[in-house]
Each structure stands twice: as C-alpha cells, then as structure tokens.
C-alpha positions as CSV (number, residue, x, y, z in Angstrom):
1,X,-139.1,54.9,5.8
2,X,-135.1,55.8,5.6
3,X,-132.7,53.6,7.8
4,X,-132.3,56.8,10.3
5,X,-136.0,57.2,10.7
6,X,-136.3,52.9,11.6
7,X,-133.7,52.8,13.7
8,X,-135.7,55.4,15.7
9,X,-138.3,53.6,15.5
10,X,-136.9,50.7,17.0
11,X,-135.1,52.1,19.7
12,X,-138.8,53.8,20.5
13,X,-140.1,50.3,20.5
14,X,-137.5,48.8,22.9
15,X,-138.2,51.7,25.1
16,X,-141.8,52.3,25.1
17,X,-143.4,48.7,24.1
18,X,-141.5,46.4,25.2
19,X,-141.3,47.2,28.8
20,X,-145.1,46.3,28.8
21,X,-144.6,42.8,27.3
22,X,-145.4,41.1,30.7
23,X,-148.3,42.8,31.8
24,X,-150.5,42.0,28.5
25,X,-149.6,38.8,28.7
26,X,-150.7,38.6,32.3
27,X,-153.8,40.4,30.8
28,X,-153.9,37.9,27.5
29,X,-153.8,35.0,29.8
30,X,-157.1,36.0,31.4
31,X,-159.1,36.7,28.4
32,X,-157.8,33.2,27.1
33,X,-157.2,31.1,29.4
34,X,-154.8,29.6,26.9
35,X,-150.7,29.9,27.6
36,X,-150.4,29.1,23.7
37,X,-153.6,32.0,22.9
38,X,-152.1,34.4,25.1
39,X,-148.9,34.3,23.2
40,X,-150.5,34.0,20.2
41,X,-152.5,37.1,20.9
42,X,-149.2,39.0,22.5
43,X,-147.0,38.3,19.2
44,X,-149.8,39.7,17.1
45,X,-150.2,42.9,19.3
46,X,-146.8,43.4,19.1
47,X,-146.4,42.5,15.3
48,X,-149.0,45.2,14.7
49,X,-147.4,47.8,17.1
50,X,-144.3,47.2,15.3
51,X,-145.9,47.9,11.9
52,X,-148.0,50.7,13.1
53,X,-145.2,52.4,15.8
54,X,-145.2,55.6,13.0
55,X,-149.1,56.0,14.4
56,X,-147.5,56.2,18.1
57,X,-146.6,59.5,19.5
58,X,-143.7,59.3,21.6
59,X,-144.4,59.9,25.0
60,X,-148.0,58.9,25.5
61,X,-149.5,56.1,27.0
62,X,-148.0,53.1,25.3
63,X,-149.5,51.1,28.2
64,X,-152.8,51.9,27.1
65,X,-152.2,52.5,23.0
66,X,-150.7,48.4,23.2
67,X,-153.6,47.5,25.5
68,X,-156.5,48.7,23.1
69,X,-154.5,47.1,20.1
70,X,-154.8,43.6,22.1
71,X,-158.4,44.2,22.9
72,X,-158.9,44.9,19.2
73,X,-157.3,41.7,18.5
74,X,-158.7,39.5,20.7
75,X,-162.5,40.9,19.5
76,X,-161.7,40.4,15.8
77,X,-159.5,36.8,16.1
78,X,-159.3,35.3,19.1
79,X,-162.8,35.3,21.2
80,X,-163.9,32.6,18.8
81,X,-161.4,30.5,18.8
82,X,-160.5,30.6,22.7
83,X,-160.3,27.1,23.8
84,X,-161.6,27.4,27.5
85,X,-163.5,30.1,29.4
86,X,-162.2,32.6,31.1
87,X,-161.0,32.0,34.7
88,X,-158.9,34.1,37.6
89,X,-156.3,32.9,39.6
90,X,-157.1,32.2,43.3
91,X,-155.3,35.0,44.5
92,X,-156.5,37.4,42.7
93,X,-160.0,35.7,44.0
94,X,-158.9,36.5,47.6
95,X,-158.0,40.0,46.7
96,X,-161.5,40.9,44.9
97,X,-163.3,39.0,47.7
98,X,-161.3,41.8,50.4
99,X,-162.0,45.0,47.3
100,X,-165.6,43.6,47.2
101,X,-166.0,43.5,51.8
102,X,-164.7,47.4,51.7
103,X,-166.4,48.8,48.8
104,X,-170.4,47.2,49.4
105,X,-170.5,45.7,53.5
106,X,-172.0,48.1,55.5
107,X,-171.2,48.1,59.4
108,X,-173.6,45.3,59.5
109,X,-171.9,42.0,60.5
110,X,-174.2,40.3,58.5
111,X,-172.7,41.1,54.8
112,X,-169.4,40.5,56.4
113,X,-170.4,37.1,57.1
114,X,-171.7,36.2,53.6
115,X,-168.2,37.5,51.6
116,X,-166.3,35.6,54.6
117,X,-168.2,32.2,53.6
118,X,-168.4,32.6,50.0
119,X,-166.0,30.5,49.2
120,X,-162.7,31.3,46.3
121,X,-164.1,28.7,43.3
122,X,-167.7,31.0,43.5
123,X,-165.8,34.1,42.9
124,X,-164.0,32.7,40.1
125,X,-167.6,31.5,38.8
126,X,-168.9,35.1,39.3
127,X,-166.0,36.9,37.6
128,X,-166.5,33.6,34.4
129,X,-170.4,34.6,34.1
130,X,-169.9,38.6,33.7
131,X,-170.4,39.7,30.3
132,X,-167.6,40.2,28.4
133,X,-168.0,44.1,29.2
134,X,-168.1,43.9,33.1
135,X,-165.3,41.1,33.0
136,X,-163.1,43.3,31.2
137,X,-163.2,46.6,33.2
138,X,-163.2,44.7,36.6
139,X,-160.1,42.8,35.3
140,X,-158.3,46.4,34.2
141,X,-159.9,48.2,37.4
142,X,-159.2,46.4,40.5
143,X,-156.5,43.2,38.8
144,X,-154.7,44.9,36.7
145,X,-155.0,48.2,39.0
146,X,-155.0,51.0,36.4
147,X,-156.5,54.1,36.3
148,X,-160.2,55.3,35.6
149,X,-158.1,57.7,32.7
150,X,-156.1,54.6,31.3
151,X,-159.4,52.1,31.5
152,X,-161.4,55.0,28.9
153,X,-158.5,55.3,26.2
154,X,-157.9,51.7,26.5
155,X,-162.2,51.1,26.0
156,X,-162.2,54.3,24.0
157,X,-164.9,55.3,26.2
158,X,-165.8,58.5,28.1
159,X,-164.4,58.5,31.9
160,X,-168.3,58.9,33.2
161,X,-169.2,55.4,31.1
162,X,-166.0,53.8,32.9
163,X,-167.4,55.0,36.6
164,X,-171.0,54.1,35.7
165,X,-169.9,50.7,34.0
166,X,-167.4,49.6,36.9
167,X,-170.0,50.4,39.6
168,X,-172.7,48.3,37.6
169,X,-169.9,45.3,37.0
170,X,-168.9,45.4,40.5
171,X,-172.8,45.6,41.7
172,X,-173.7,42.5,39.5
173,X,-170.8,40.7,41.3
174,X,-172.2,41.8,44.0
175,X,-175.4,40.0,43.8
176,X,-173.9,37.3,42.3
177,X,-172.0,36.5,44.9
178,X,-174.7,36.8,47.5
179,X,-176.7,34.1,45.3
180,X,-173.8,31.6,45.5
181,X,-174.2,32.0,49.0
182,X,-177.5,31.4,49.2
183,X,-177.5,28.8,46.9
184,X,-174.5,26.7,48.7
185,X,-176.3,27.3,52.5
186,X,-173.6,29.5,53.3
187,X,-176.2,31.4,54.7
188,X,-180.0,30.6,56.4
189,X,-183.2,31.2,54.1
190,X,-184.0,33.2,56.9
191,X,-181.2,35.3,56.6
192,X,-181.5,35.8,53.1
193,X,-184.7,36.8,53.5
194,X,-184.1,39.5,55.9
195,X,-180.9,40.4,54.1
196,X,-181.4,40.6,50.5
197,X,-179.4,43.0,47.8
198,X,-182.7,45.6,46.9
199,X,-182.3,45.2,43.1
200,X,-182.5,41.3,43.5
201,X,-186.1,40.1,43.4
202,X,-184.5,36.6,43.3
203,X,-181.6,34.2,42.9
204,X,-179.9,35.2,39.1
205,X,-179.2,33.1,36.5
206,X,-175.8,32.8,37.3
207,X,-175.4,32.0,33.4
208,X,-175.9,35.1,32.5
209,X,-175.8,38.9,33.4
C-alpha cells in the first residue's frame, strides 16, 4: 500500500470507524461485564478494522461491518475468558420492562399487574439466563435500538431469522418473567393459575432457555 492510498485509508477510518467507538463499547460492556474486557475487546475490533479497512467499502454500514468484527471477536477470544456474567444496567431494565407491557399485555389488567410487580433485579436475571443467541438480538433490538436490516448483516443472518428469533427471545422473556413473579408471590397461585402464558406447562428453569 503506497503513502497516498494509507493516508486514505486513514482519513476513511477517522471518518467512518471511529465515530462508532462509543457505541461498541457500550455494546462490549454488556457482553463482558468487564470495563478492562470491554476495552480489551474494543482495541482488538479496532486493531483489526484498521488492518482490514482495504476489505471496507466506503460508504456502507461501518456500524454494522465494526459490530460483526466485535461479535467475531468476542466468540473466538473473549466468551471464555469473561470474568463475570452478563448483566444490564437498571435503566435499561425499566425500559425493556415498559417494551415488554406494550408489545405482550393485552387489555387485560391482569398482565399489567404482573410486569408492574416484577421487580428490576428479575429482569436483569431474565435478560443473564437467555442464551447467548436471544441475549444478543434483544440487546441490539430494543437496547441498542437498531434496525431489523442492521441486526441481519451484523448476525449475517436472513431478515426473516431476525423477526422469528427476536419474537422467540422476547417470548421466552416473556415467560420468564411471569415465573419470577410467580415464584416471588408477586402474584396469587390462583392467579397464576387462571393466568398462565399457553406455551408454559410450568415454572422454567430459569437456568436455562
């Protein structure tokens, strides 16, 4: 590579890349729960952008090209090694709990009443025991608020498997959620009896998906 071609090549990093420093670390942060992994993970997704920018087409998504190369990165060094399990802020908690009243409650007062008791550390425990696969595309859907189009060349997966994958991940949440409530009282046997999610048969394993 001549000098004039990495000079371009810089300036198209400062441009296109860097802009999107904060974000993924934002993002790294919640796969790592680690300050020191996230930054460890953010210098090597940027080392490797660096060294691969000739693969970039100027102009495209760099959002999503830079978020696949950290996905890639965690997967193959990182998931191992991370120190603590994941975890989401409590704001972000309150946010899901209000995405999670409008997109499943029904005019029924009684669903209401369960996502309005469940309480902020049960969300987090929800959103900790999704598989690695629902965690990530709720986290990029309705946290990091991008699109259905940026989610499938981030996965590098068709725009169907990201509508049928975020309504399963937001379904299991779902029922998890309703099992924490009925497992902390924060609604009657009675109720839960009456009112049960129809794919439940009964409480999960709330270790697992």
């Amino acid at each position: 590579m001549n000098p004039t071609e990495r000079t371009n090549f810089d300036a198209l990093y400062q441009s296109e890349m860097v802009p999107h420093m904060s974000l993924l670390y934002n993002y790294a942060v919640r796969l790592t729960n680690n300050a020191e992994d996230a930054k460890d993970l953010i210098q090597d997704t940027y080392l490797k952008a660096y060294r691969f920018i000739d693969k970039y087409e100027r102009g495209t998504n760099a959002k999503a090209w830079l978020f696949r190369i950290l996905k890639n990165s965690f997967i193959n060094n990182y998931r191992k090694n991370s120190r603590t399990p994941q975890q989401v802020e409590y704001t972000e908690v309150e946010d899901y709990v209000e995405l999670m009243k409008s997109d499943y409650a029904p005019t029924t007062d009684l669903r209401k009443d369960i996502f309005d008791n469940v309480l902020g550390d049960d969300v987090m425990r929800a959103m900790e025991s999704l598989n690695e696969e629902f965690r990530t595309i709720i986290i990029l859907s309705d946290i990091e608020e991008m699109t259905y189009e940026e989610i499938a060349e981030i996965l590098d997966i068709p725009l169907g498997t990201v509508r049928s994958r975020l309504h399963r991940a937001r379904k299991v949440m779902q029922d998890k959620l309703y099992s924490f409530a009925v497992t902390h009282g924060y609604i009657t046997k009675k109720t839960a009896a009456e009112f049960k999610p129809s794919k439940v048969k009964q409480p999960l394993n709330l270790a697992t998906v």
